[in-house]
N, C-alpha and C positions, 0 to 999 in steps of 0.2 A: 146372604140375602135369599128368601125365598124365591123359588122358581116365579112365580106368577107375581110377585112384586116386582123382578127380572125383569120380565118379559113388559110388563105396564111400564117402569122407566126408559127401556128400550123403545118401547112406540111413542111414548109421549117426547122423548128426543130426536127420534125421528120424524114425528110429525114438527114441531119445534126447527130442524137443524131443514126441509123440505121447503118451508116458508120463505129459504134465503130464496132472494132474486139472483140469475145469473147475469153478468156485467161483462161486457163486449170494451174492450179498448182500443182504439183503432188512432197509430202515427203511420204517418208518411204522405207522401202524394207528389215527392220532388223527384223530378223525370232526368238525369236519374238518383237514383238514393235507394234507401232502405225503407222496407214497408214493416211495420210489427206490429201484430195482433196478440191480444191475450183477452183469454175468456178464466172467468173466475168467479167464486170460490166453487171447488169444487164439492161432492158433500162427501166423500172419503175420496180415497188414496184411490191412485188407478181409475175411476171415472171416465169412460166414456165420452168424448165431447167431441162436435163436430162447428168446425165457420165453416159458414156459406156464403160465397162473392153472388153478387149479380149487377148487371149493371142498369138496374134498374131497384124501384124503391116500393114493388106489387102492387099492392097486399096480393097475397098467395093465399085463398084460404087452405086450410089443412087437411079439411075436406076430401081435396083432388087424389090427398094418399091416404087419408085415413075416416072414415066415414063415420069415426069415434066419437072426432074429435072437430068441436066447432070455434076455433080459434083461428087463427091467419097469421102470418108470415109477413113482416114489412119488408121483405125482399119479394124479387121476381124469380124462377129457377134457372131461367137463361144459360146460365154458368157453373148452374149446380157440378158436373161432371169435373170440375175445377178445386171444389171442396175438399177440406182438408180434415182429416178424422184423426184423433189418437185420444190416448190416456193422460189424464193431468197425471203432474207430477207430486210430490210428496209435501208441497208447498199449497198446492189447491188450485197453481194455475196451469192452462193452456195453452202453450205462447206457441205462435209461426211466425217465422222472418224469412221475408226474401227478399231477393235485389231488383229493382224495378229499373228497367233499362231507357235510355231518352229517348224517349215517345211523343216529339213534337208534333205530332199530325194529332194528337188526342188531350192536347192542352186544354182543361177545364170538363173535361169527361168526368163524370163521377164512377167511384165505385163504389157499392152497399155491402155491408155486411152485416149478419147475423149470425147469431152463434146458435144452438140447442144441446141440449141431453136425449136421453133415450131411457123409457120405464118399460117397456116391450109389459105394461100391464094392460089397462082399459083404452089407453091410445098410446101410438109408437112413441110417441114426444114427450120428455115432462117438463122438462124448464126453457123457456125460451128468452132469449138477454135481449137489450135494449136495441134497436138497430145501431147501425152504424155508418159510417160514410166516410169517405174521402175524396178529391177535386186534383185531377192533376195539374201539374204548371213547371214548366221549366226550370231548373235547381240555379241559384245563384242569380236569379232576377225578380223582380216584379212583377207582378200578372195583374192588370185589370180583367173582372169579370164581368164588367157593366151591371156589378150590382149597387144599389143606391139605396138606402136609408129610406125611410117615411119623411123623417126630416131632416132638414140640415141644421150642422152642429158643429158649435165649434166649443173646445174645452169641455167635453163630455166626459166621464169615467167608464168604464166598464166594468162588471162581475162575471164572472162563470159560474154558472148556474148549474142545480145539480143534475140537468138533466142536458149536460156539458157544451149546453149553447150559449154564444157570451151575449151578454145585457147590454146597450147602450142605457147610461141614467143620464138623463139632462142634457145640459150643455146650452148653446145660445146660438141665435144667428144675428146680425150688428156686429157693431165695433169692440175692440177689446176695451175701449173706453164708453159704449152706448149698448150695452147686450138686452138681447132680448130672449130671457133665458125661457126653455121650456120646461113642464112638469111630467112631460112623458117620458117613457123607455119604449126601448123597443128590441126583439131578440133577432137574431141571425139564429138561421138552419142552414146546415150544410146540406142536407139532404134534398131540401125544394130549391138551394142556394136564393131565399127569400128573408126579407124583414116582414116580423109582424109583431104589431103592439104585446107590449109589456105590463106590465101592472104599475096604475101610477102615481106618481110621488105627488106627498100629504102637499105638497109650494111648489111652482117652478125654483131651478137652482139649475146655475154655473159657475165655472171657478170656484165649486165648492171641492171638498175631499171626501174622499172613500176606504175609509178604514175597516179591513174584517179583524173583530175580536176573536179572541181566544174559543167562544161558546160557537163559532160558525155564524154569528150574523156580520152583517156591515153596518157602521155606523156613518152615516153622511152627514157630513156640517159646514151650516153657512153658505157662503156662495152670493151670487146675486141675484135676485129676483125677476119678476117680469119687467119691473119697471127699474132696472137696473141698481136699486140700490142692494146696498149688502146687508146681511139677515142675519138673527140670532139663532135662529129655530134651527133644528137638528130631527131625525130620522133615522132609524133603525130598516134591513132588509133582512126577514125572514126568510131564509132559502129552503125553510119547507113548506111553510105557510107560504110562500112567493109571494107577500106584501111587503108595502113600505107602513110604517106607523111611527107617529110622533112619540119623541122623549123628551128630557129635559131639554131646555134651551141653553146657550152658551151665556155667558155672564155677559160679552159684549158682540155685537157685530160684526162680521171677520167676511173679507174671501180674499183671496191670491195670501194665503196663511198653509200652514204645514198641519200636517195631524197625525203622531205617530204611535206604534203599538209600544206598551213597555211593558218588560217584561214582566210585571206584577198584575198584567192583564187592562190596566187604567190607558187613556188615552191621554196624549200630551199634545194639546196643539197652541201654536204659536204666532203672533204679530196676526198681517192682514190690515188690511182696510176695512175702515170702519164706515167710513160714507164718501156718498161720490160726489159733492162740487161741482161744478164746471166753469166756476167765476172766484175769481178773475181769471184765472185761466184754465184752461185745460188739464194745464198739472197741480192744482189744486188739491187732488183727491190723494196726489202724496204727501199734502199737509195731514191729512189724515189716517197714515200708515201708522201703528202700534208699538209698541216694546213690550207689551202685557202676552201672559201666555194662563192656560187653564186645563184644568185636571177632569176626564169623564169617569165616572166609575159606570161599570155595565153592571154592580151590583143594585146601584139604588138607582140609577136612570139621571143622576143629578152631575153636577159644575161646580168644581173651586177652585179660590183665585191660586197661579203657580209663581213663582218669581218673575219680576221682568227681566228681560233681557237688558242689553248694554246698552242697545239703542231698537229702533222702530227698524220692524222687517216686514216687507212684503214680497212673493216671487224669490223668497230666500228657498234653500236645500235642508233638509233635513235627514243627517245620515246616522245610525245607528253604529254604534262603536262597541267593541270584541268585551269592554270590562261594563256595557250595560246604560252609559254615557250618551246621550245626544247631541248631536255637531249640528249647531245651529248658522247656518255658513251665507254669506253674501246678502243678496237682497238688496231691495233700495228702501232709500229710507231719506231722510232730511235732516238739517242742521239748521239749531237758531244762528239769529245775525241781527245785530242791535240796529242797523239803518232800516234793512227792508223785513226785518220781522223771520223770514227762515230762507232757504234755498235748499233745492233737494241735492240727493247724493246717490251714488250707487256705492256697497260697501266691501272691503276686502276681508273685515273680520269676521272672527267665530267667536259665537257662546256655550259653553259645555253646560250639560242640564245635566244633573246628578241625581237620579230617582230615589237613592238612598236617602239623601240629605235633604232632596230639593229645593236645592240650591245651584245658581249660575255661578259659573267661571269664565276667566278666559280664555279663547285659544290662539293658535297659530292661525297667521293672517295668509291671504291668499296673497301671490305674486300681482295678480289681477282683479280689482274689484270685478263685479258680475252679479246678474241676476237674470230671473227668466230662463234657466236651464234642468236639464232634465241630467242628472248625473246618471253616468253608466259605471254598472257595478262590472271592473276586470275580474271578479274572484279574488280570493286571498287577502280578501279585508282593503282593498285596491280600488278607488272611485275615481274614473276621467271627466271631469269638470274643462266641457271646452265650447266658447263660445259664450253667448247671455249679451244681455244689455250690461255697458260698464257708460258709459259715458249719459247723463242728465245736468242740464246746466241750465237757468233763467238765463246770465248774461256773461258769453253771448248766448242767447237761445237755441239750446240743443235737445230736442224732445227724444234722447234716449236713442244711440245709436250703440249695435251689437258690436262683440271684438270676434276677433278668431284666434286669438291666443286662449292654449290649455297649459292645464296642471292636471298632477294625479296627486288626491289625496290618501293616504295612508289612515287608515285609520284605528289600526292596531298601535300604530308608532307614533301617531297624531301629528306627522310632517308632511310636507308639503315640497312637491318635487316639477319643476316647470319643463315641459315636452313641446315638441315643434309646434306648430300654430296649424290650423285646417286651414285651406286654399281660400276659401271663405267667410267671413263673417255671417254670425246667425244667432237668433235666438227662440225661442219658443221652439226647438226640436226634439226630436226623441232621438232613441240610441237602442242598441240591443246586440250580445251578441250572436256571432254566425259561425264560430265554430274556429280551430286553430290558431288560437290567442287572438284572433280579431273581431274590431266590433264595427257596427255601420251605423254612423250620424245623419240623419232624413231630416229633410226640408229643413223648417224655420222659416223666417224672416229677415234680411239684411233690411235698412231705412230705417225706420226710427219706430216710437211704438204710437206715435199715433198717424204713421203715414206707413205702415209696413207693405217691404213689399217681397210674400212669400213665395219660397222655392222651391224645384223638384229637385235638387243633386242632392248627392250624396256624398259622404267620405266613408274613408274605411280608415280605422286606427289597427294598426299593429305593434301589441302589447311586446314582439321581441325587439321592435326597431323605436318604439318612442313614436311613429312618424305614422303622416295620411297621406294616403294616397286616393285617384277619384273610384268612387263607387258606381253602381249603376245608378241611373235617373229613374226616380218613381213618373207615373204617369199623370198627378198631378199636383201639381205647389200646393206644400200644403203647412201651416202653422199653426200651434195647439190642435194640434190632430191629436186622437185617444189610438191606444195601441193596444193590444195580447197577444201573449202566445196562447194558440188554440189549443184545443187537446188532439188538433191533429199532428201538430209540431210548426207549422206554421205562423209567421207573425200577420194579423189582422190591424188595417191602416183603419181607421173611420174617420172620415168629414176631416175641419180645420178650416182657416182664412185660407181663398185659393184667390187667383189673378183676377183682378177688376174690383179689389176690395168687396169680394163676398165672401160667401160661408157655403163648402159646399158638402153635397150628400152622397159620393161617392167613395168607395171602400176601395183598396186592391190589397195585395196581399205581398210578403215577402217566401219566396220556396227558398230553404237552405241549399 
């Protein structure tokens, strides 16, 4: 190649390869635990890079050191003398780890960080990365931060946004059988440790689902509305564009329904309640639980009909199987009956959805009907299924009381293995877990489902022993609470049914 052809594809790659933004990663915050930063990409080998701590959130302008240059610093320099400098490695990143020692006197202290490069051309600085932050909090507990939502919510989802704050979408406050769902969002920063409004959805929606496609957006479906019934309409999230915008509508009505990714990139979602009743009784609305399921394509925006299932699901599980299979598991549903026309049920079986064929099968049935649970993934193809509503009955009249027997589903091997029972009964909880083969089952509801009455304990499952044992108490009762793990490492509690039959707007957190 010509010298000066050279030299022009060299600049023009360089200006080209200059454009990346540099990107700050920041886990830890559990007093004590591990702290790891990594700043990246770098734009060659050996690079230059420096994090800067402070314990403060500036602006610095850049001014103060270089009079080049009129940009600012979202840190303070407080701590600068603390900063950490070296060369990335042959990879493009900048990573420091260190041990953070327990620091209970400085529980919910923030720390800031940002990262920079250096051009030592027309100003000292040339790339500067997105701030960052972390909140301490004692490892192995709960931390209320007396941080509280805009609104309260119960059955919210959440996204992680790419500007790695997570989203509340939706959610309700009322009854799980009376909701009054809302149509806003709202983000968390860790950095102000503040909510503020989100971009907002096309309908209010609760008990609806959140699925991200393969392309990077979220598809959201169904749910309930403000007036509590349940909806066909559906929504896409842009997470560049940061809108929500309407797409196709579902063929029927759905919420307390499943919605899962498959691997062909299409969406499968399943049963739900199609409308809500209230007469003659209150359990009504499970005469109108489904067996129908339906296909999204995210090529054409549209819905077609998929097989039914074996029988009507709603607050069923839906778990993805090692050969591509869907385990369409538990749920409540209803049975006809020639005198009084139907009675409901809670169910112990499975339907297998086969995306090759598309076609239902059947599966292995559970020890324990159930529904209403949050399966927690052990690893190794390994799902503990414990707790749910198992018991609905007209006569005698029983509206739905949770069990505390588990089972681990296998779902490589497609059997089903029964384990000690948790100390208490519960349903609507989450699970997650916390590091050497244990996980931790939060809140729920023991009572019934239209007289719930939610809890703060906790258990702990240990994947070597089969068995629970008690965990720490979160700080407040909480049922259909929305969970993540942060990008700090951290799990984030939001809102849920708490005591006195409300719905409240308090967050706290789990530090591993």
């Amino acid at each position: 190649m010509p010298a000066h052809l050279f030299a022009l594809a060299a600049t023009t790659l360089a200006v080209a390869v200059s454009a990346q933004s540099l990107e700050l990663n920041v886990r830890g915050g559990s007093s004590p635990g591990l702290v790891q930063l990594d700043a990246y990409p770098a734009l060659f080998p050996l690079e230059a890079i420096m994090i800067v701590p402070s314990g403060s959130a500036g602006p610095t302008p850049c001014q103060w050191f270089d009079p080049n240059d009129w940009r600012a610093l979202d840190i303070g320099l407080d701590l600068v003398g603390l900063a950490w400098a070296g060369l990335s490695g042959l990879d493009g990143h900048f990573r420091v780890q260190f041990a953070l020692p327990a620091l209970p006197a400085l529980q919910d202290a923030p720390l800031h960080y940002q990262a920079v490069t250096f051009s030592w051309g027309a100003t000292i600085l040339d790339r500067i990365s997105n701030p960052n932050a972390m909140r301490l909090g004692n490892a192995g507990t709960f931390r209320d931060r007396n941080v509280y939502s805009q609104w309260d919510r119960a059955f919210a989802t959440v996204i992680q946004r790419l500007d790695r704050k997570p989203m509340l979408v939706g959610g309700a406050r009322g009854a799980l059988l009376a909701q009054q769902a809302w149509a806003t969002t709202e983000i968390y920063d860790i950095a102000t440790n503040l909510f503020s409004p989100g971009p907002m959805l096309t309908t209010p929606r609760s008990l609806h689902t959140c699925t991200q496609l393969q392309n990077g957006q979220y598809l959201i479906t169904g749910g309930v509305g403000g007036t509590n019934d349940p909806g066909a309409t559906c929504e896409l999230y842009d997470p560049i564009a940061d809108t929500f915008v309407a797409t196709g509508s579902m063929l029927s009505s759905r919420t307390g329904h499943t919605a899962t990714l498959l691997s062909n990139g299409k969406v499968l979602v399943t049963g739900g309640i199609q409308s809500m009743p209230t007469t003659p009784t209150q359990l009504q609305p499970i005469r109108e639980i489904v067996n129908s399921t339906e296909l999204y394509d995210p090529a054409t925006g549209a819905w077609t009909a998929g097989p039914n299932m074996s029988t009507p699901r709603a607050g069923h599980s839906a778990i993805v199987r090692p050969n591509g299979q869907i385990a369409l598991i538990g749920g409540i549903s209803w049975d006809n009956v020639i005198i009084i026309g139907w009675v409901p049920a809670v169910r112990r079986s499975m339907d297998l959805y086969n995306p090759t064929t598309n076609a239902m099968t059947t599966g292995p049935q559970m020890a324990t009907a159930r529904s209403l649970i949050d399966p927690v993934d052990l690893g190794n193809d390994r799902y503990l299924f414990a707790g749910g509503i198992n018991a609905i009955t007209i006569i005698p009249f029983n509206p739905g009381n949770p069990t505390n027997a588990a089972e681990i589903y296998n779902a490589a091997t497609n059997t089903w293995t029964s384990v000690a029972p948790m100390a208490t009964a519960r349903g609507n909880h989450r699970g997650w877990p916390i590091g050497n083969g244990r996980f931790v089952l939060t809140g729920g509801a023991n009572g019934s489902i239209l007289s719930p009455t939610p809890l703060n304990s906790t258990e702990i499952f240990d994947s070597a022993t089969n068995a629970f044992s008690p965990g720490p108490a979160m700080n407040f009762a909480r049922a259909g609470a929305a969970e993540t793990i942060n990008h700090q490492g951290q799990v984030q509690v939001f809102g849920g049914g708490t005591t006195g039959n409300t719905i409240t707007a308090s967050t706290e957190w789990w530090y591993f």
